[in-house]
C-alpha angles and dihedrals in degrees: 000000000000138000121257141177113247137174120224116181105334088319122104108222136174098248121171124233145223133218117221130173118235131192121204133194116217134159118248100259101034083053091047085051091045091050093040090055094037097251089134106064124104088245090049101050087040092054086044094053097038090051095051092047089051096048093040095093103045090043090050085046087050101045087041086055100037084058092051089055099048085048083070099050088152099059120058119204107254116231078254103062079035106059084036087057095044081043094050087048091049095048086050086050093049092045084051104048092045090050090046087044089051093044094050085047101057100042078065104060 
């Protein structure tokens, strides 16, 4: 097992790894398009499932929104609910990226 850096939630940690072995099953032509662009290295596939677990939570709490809003067909959002939603995104970026800032900068303290 070795270190690596990770992030988890905004916040860059030391985390180990483990090595697995994984067996696909492509078809001829889609594994000589994934070799000839690099999808089959081990850095490749790591940076492909680390993207979609990160990106697992926040797609489920889209889809999970997006069918709570065609359950109300009959009532469009006005400009108001709508700039209060993108404002309340912004404020939880900015929460997140100050908190990430203040974290970096005291790791490296």
């Amino acid at each position: 097992m070795a270190n690596l850096s990770c992030d988890l939630g905004g916040i860059e940690r030391q985390c180990e790894s483990m090595s697995i072995t994984v067996q696909l099953d492509l078809s001829e032509s889609v594994a000589a398009e994934a070799r000839v662009r690099g999808l089959l290295e081990p850095q490749s596939l790591t940076q492909m499932v680390e993207r979609e677990v990160k990106i697992d939570k926040p797609m489920r709490e889209f889809r999970a929104m997006v069918e709570q809003m065609r359950a109300h067909p009959d009532e469009p959002m006005t400009m108001d609910e709508i700039q209060g939603i993108v404002n309340d995104v912004r404020a939880e970026r900015r929460v997140r990226r100050e908190s990430h800032r203040r974290n970096s900068k005291a790791s490296l303290l």
